[in-house]
C-alpha positions as CSV (number, residue, x, y, z in Angstrom):
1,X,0.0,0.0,0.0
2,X,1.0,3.5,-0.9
3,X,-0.2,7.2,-0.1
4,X,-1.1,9.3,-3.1
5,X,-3.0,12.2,-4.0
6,X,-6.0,12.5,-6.4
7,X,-7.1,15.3,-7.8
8,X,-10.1,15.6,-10.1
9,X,-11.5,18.0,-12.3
10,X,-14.8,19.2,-14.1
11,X,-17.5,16.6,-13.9
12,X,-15.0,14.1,-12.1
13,X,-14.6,16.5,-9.0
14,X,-18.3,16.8,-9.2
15,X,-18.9,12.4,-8.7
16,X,-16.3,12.9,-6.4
17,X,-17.6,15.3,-4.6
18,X,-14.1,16.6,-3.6
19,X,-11.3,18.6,-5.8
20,X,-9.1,16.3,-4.3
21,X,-8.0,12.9,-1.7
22,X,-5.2,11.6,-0.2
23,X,-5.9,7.9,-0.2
24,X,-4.1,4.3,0.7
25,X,-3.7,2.3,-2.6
26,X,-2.4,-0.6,-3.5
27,X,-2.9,0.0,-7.2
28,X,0.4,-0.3,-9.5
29,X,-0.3,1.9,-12.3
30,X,-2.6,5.3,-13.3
31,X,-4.9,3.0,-15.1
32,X,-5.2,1.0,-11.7
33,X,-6.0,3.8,-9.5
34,X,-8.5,5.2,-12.3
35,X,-10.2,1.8,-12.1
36,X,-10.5,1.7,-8.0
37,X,-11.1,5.7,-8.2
38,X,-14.2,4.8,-10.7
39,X,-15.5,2.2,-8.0
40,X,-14.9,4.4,-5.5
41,X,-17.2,7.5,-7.0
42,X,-19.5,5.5,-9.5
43,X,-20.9,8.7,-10.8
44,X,-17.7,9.0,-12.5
45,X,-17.7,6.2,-15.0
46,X,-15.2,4.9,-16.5
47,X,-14.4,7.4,-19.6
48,X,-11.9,6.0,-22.2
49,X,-11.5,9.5,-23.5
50,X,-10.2,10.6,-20.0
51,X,-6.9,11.9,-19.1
52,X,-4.4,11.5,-16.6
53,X,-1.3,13.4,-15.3
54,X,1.2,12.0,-12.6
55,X,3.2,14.8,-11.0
56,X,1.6,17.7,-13.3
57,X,2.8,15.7,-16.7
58,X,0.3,14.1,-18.7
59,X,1.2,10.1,-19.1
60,X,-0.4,6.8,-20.1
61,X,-2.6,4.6,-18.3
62,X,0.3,2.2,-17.6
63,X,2.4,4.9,-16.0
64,X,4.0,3.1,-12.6
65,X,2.6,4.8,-9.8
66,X,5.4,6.0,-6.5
67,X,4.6,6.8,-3.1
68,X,4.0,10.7,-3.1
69,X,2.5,11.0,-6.3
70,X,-0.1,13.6,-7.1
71,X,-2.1,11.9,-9.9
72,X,-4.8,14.4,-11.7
73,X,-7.6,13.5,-13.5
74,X,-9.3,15.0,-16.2
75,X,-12.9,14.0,-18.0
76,X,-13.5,13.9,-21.4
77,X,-13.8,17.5,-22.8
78,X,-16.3,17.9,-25.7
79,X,-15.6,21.0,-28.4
80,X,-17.2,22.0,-31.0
């Protein structure tokens, strides 16, 4: 288990109900914690579209996830 920080944005920090948690994780990876971060605030969903940043630098889903790390999460963003 590791401490990290989640921030969310847009509608995500609306399901979470929170701009932000430090949590206890035992996920691996950014694509982990977005998986047990959906579970955790099911109005979120799980977006395929959405985006992630580990340490205020975008990165995949794969990304290996440290003790410390501030992991932001973005929803979808429609344009037009």
């Amino acid at each position: 288990m590791m401490r990290v920080t989640v921030r969310y944005f847009a509608a995500f920090r609306d399901a979470a109900g929170t701009a932000s948690e430090t949590i206890e994780t035992g996920s691996k990876t950014t694509g982990e914690l977005y998986s047990e971060m959906v579970t955790r605030h099911r109005g979120m969903g799980h977006e395929p579209a959405a985006l992630v940043a580990r340490n205020d630098e975008l990165c995949d889903w794969d990304t290996k996830l440290e003790a410390g790390d501030e992991i932001l999460l973005f929803p979808p963003v429609a344009g037009g």
